[in-house]
C-alpha positions as CSV (number, residue, x, y, z in Angstrom):
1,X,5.9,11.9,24.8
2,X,5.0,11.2,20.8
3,X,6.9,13.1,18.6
4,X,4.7,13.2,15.2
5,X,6.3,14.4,12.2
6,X,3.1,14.5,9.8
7,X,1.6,16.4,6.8
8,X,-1.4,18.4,6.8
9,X,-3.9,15.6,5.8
10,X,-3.2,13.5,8.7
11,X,-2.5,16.5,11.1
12,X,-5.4,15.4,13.9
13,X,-4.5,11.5,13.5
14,X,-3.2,10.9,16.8
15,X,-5.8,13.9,19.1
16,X,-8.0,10.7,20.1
17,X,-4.6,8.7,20.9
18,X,-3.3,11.5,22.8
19,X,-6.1,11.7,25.2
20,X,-6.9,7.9,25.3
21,X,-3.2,7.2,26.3
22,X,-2.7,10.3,28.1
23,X,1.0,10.9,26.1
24,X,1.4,14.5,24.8
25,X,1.9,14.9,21.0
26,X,4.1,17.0,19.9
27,X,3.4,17.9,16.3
28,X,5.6,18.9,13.5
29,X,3.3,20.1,10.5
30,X,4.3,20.1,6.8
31,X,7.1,18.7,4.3
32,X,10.5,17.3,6.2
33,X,14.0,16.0,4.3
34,X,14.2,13.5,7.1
35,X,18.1,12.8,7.0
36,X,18.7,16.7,7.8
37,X,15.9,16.5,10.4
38,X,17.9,13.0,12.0
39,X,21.5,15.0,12.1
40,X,20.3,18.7,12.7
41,X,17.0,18.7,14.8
42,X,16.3,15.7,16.2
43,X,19.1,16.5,19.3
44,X,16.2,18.6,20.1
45,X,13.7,15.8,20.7
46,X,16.4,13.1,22.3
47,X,14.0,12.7,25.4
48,X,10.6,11.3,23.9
49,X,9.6,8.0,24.1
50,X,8.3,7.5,20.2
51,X,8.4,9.4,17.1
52,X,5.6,8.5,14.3
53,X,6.3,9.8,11.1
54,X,3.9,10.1,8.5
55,X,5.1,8.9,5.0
56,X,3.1,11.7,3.2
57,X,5.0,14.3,5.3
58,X,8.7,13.1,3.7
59,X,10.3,14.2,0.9
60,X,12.5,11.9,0.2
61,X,12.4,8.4,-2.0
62,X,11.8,4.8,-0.2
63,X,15.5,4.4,-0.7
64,X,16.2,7.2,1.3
65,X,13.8,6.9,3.7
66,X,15.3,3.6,4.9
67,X,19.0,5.5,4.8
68,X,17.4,8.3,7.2
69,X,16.0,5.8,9.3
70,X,18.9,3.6,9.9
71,X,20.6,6.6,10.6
72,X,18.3,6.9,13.3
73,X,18.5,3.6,14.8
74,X,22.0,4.2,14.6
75,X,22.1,7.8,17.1
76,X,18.8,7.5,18.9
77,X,17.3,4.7,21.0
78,X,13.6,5.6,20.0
79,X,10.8,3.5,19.0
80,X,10.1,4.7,15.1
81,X,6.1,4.4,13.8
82,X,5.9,4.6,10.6
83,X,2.7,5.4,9.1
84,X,2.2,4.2,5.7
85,X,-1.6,3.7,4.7
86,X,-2.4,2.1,1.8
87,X,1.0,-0.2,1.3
88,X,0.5,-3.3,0.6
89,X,2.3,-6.5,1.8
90,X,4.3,-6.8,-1.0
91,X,5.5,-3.2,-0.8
92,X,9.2,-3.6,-1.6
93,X,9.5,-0.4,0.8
94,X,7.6,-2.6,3.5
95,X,10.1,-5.3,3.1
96,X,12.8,-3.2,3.2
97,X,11.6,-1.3,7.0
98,X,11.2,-5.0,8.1
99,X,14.8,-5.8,7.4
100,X,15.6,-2.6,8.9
101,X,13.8,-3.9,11.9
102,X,11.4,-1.2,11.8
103,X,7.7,-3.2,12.4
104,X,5.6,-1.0,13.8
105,X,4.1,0.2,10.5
106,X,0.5,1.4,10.4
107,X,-0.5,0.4,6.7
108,X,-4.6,0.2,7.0
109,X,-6.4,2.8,5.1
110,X,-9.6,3.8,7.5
111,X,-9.6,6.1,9.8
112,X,-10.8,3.5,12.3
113,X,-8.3,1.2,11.5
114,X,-5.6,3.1,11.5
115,X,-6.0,4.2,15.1
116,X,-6.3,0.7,16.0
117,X,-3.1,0.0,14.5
118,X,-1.3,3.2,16.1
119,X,-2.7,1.9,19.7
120,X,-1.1,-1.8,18.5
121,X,2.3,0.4,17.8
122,X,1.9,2.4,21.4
123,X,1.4,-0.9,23.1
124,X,4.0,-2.5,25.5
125,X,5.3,-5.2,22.9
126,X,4.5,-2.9,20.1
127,X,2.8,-4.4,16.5
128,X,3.9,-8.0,15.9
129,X,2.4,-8.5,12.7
130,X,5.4,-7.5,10.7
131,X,8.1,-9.4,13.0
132,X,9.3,-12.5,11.5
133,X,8.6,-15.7,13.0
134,X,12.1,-17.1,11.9
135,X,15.2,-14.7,11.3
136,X,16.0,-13.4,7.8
137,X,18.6,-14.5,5.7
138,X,19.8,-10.7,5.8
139,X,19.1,-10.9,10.1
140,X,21.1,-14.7,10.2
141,X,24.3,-13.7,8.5
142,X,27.6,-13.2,10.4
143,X,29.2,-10.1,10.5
144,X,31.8,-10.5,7.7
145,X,34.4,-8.8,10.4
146,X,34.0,-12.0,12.5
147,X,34.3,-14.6,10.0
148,X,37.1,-16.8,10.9
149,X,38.2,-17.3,7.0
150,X,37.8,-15.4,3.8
151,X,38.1,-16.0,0.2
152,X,40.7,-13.2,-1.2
153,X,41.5,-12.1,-4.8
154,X,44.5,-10.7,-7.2
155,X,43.2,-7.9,-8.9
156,X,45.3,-7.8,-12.0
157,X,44.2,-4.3,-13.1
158,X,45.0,-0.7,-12.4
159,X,42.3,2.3,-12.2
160,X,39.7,0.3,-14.2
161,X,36.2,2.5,-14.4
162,X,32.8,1.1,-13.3
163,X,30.2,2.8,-13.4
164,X,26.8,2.6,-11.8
165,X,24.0,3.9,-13.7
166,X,20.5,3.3,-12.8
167,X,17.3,3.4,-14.8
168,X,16.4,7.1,-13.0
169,X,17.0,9.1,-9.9
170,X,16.1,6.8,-6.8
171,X,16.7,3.5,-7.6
172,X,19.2,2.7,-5.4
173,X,22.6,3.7,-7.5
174,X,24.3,5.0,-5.0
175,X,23.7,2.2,-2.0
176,X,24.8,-0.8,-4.9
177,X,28.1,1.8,-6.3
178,X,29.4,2.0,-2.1
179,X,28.0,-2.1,-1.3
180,X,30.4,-2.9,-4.1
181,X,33.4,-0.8,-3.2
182,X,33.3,-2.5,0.3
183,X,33.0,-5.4,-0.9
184,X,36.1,-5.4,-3.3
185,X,38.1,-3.5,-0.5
186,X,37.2,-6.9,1.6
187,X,38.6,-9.3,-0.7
188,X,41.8,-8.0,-1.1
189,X,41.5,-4.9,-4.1
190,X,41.4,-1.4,-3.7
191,X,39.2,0.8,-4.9
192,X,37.0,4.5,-4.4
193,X,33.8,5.8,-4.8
194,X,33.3,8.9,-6.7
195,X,29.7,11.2,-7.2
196,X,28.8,12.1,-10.7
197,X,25.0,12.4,-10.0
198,X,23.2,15.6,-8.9
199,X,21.8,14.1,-6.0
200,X,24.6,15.4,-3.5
201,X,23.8,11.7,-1.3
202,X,27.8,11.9,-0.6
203,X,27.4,14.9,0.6
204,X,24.9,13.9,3.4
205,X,26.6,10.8,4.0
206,X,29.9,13.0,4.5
207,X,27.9,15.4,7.0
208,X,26.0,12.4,8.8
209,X,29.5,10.3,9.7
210,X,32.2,13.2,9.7
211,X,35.3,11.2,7.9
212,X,38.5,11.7,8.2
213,X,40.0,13.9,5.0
214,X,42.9,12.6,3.3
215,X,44.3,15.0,0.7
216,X,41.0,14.9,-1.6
217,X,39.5,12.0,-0.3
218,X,36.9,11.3,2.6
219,X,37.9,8.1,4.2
220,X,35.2,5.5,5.9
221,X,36.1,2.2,6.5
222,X,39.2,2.5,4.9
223,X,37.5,3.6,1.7
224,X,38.5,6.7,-0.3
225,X,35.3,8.8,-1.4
226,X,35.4,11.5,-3.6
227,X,33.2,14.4,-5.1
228,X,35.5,15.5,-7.5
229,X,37.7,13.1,-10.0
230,X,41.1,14.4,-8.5
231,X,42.7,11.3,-7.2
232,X,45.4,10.4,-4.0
233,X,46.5,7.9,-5.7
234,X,45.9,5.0,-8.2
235,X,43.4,1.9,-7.4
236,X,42.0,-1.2,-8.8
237,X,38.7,0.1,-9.5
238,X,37.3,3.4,-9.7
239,X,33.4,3.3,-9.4
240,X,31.7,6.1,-10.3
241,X,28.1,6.6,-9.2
242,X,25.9,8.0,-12.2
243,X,22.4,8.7,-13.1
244,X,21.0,7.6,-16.8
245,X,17.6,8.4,-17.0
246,X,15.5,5.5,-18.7
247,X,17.0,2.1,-18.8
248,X,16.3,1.7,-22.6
249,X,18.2,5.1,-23.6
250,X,21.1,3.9,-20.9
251,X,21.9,0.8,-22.5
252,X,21.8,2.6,-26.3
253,X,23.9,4.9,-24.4
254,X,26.3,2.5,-23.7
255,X,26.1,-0.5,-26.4
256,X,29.6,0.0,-27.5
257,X,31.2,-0.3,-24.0
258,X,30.7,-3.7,-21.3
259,X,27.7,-3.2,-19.9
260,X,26.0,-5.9,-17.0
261,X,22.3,-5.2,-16.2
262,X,21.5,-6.0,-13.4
263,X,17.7,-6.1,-11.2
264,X,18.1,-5.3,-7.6
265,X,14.6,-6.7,-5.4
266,X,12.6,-8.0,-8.3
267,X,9.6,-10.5,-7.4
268,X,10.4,-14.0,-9.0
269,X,7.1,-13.5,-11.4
270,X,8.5,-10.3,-13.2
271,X,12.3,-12.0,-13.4
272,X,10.9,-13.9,-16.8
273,X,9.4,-10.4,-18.3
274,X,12.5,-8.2,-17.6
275,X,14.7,-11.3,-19.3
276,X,12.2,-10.8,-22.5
277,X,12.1,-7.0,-22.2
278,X,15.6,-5.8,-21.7
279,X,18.3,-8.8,-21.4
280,X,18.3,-12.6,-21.3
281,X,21.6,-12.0,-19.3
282,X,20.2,-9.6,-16.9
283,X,21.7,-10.5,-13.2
284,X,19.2,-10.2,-10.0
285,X,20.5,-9.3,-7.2
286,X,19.4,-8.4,-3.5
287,X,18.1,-5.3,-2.2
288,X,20.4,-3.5,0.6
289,X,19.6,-0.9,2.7
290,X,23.2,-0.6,4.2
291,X,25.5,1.5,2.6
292,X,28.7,-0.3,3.8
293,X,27.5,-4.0,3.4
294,X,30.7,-5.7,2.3
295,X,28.9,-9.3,2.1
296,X,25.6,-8.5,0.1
297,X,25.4,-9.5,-3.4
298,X,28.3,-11.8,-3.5
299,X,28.0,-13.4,-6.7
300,X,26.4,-10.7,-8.6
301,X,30.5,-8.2,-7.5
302,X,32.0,-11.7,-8.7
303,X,30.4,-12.0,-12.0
304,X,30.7,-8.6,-13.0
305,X,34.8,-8.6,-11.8
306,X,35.4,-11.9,-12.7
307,X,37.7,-11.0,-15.9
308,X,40.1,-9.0,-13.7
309,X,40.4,-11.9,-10.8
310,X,43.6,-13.7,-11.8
311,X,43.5,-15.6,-8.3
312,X,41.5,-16.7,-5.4
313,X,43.0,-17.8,-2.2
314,X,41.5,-18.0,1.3
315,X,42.4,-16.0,4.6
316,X,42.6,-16.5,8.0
317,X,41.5,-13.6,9.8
């Protein structure tokens, strides 16, 4: 059974690939928050075989699409279609659904083709145009929980403010405010997450994992996460999770404080224009699409914590 979450423009997609394949479709018509649809409804679906989920029919941003979708992989063992016409190869969201080891993406733009596509997706070995030929960087690294040896730090500060403030709403705030978190907890600081944004993501993410609650504090992975600024206790870093809208008025916003820009997924040929545009000290940095990668970004956390790093020392775990 196909369970096809789709809009009203692609409603009739799969009718000749239901009666080709001889798999029922059941059909979900209209607009869907997918990471409410994941934890609330899908329980309901548990039994099909695959769910194809038309692009046009979600609401929320790229970013969050990934979240909703590793969520998925995560509670359901279910082949995900995405259907995506129109994106391009260099589509960082494309990139992003191949790290996530979603490849069955249907991206052509006929009718004709698409269907094609959608048979490739249906087939036994499902599309292989997307799988890489040779593992990922992202695919290849070890899980930092198994690594035999790591490098530690002194944190020689106490409740220091970061915050995280992206260029506008969707641009991936809240995944870099929690990678970094985990990654200072890791090397040997402490430190907690706090929402100052409207988008409520804690709020999902608190529904979606159930933590423990600690006073006024949601713990996962060790990690203190709070939605209002009324603290357990005192930490190294508090990072708080903001939006600025417009880079420009952000940093005019904040020229009299430290500020480190910083590009998350840009292709090498636009590197040179943002360094012209907005800062010759701009830092890139790698896209993530988990929320509690401890090990992403390495040397972007270190640069931006360096001048609170009074030692380094390695251990064996």
């Amino acid at each position: 059974m196909i369970l096809y979450l789709t809009s009203n423009a692609n409603v009739n997609l799969l009718d000749q690939v239901e009666i080709e394949k001889e798999l029922p479709v059941k059909k979900l018509v209209g607009q869907f928050s997918l990471l409410p649809f994941v934890v609330k409804d899908m329980r309901h679906f548990s039994h099909v075989r695959y769910v194809v989920i038309d692009r046009k029919a979600v609401l929320e941003s790229d970013e969050e699409m990934i979240q909703a979708l590793l969520s998925f992989q995560t509670m359901y063992d279910i082949r995900i279609i995405v259907i995506a016409e129109g994106l391009p190869e260099s589509s960082p969201f494309l990139h992003q659904l191949i790290q996530a080891r979603i490849t069955n993406v249907v991206t052509a733009e006929s009718i004709e083709l698409m269907l094609e596509e959608i048979k490739e997706c249906l087939s036994e070995q499902g599309m292989q145009r997307f799988i890489p030929s040779i593992p990922s960087p992202r695919m290849e690294q070890v899980n930092p929980s198994l690594q035999a040896d790591k490098e530690k730090y002194q944190f020689t500060c106490n409740n220091i403010r970061i915050a995280i403030a992206g260029s506008d709403r969707r641009t991936g705030v809240t995944t870099t405010a929690m990678n970094l978190i985990f990654w200072i907890q890791e090397r040997g600081g402490t430190a907690c997450y706090v929402e100052a944004n409207t988008s409520k993501h804690l709020s999902h993410i608190i529904h979606l994992f159930d933590p423990d609650k600690s006073g006024n504090a949601y713990v996962m992975g060790n990690v203190d996460f709070y939605l209002t600024q009324e603290f357990n206790q005192d930490y190294n870093f508090i990072v708080i999770d903001y939006e600025l809208p417009i880079f420009y008025r952000a940093l005019e916003r904040c020229k009299h404080l430290p500020v480190h820009s910083i590009g998350m997924f840009v292709p090498e040929n636009l590197k040179p224009y943002l360094r012209q545009m907005t800062n010759q000290n701009i830092i890139f940095g790698d896209s993530s699409h988990d929320l509690f990668d401890s090990n992403v970004n390495n040397q972007v956390h270190q640069q931006i914590l360096k001048e609170y790093i009074s030692k380094s020392f390695v251990s064996s775990t």
